[in-house]
C-alpha positions in Angstrom: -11.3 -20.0 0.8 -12.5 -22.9 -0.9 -10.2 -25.1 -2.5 -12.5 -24.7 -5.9 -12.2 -21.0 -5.0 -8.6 -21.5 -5.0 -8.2 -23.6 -8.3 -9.9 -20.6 -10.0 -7.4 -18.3 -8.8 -4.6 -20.5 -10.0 -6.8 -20.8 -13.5 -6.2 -17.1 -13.9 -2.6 -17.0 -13.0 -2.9 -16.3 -9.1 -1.1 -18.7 -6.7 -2.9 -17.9 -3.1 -0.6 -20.1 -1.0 3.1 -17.7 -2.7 0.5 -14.8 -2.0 -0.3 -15.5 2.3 3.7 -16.7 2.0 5.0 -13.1 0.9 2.3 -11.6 3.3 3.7 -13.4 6.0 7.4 -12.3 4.9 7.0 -8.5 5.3 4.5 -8.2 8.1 6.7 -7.7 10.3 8.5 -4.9 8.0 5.2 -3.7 7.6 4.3 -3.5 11.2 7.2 -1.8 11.7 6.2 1.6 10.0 3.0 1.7 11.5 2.5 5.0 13.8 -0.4 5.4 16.7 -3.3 5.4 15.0 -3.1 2.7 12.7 -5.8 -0.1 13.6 -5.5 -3.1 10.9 -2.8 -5.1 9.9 -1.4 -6.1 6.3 -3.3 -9.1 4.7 -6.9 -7.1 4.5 -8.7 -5.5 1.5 -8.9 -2.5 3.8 -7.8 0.1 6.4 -8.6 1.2 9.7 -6.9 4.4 11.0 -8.5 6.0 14.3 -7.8 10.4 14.2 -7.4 12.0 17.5 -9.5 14.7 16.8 -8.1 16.3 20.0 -4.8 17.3 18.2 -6.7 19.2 15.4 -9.0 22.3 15.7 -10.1 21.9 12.1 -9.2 18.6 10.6 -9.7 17.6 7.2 -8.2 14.6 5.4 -6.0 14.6 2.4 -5.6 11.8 0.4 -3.5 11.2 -2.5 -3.2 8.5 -5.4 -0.4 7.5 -8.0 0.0 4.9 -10.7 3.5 3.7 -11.6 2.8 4.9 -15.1 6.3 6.2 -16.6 8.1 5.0 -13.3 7.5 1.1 -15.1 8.5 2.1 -18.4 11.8 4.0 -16.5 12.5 0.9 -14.2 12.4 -1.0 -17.7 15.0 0.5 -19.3 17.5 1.2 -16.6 16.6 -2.6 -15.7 15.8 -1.4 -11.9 12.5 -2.8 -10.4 13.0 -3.1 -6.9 12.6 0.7 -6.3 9.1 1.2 -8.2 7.5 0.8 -5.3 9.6 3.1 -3.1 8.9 6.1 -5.8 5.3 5.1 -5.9 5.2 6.2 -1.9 7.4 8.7 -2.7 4.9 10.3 -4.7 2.1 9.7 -2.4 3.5 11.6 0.2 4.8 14.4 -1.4 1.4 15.3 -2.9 0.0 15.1 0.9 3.3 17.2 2.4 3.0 20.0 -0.1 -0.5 20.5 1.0 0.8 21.0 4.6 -0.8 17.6 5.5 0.9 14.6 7.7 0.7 11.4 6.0 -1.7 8.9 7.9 -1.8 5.7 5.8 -1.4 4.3 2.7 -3.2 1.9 0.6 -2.2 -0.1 -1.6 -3.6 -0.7 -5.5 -1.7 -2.5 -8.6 -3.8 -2.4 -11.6 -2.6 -3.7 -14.8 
């Protein structure tokens, strides 16, 4: 990245260098959950996840997506933040599970 690149992030509000920092912080934590087929590493604006189609006769994928929606306003008035994320997951892989699916991966979106 450019450092004119970079002073446009920190324009908007965006500090690139406290962003790789945190990155760095929980890769390992990261790595840590990662099961067989999991290709990529955190840091990327995408996913690689290779299937062995040899364990499944018929697969089909299931994905799933959630919002923290009323989990924020929730964490806001119980003044609890540090397990929006956690829920959000939570979430994620209950709507796979109760499908009779086996979470694969999970990507990550924060929209505001």
């Amino acid at each position: 990245m450019t450092e004119s690149q970079k002073s446009k992030y920190a324009e908007a509000g965006v500090d690139i260098d406290k962003g790789n920092a945190f990155v760095k912080g929980i890769k390992d934590i990261v790595a840590s959950t990662h099961q067989r087929g999991v290709l990529t590493d955190i840091g990327g604006f995408s996913a690689l996840y290779a299937i062995d189609l040899n364990k499944y006769k018929k697969p089909v994928l299931v994905t799933s997506t959630d919002g923290v929606g009323t989990k924020l306003a929730v964490a806001h008035l119980c003044n609890k933040h540090d397990t929006i994320g956690i829920d959000l997951v939570a979430m994620c892989v209950n709507d796979i599970i109760v499908c009779g699916a086996t979470p694969l991966c999970f990507l990550d979106y924060f929209a505001v």
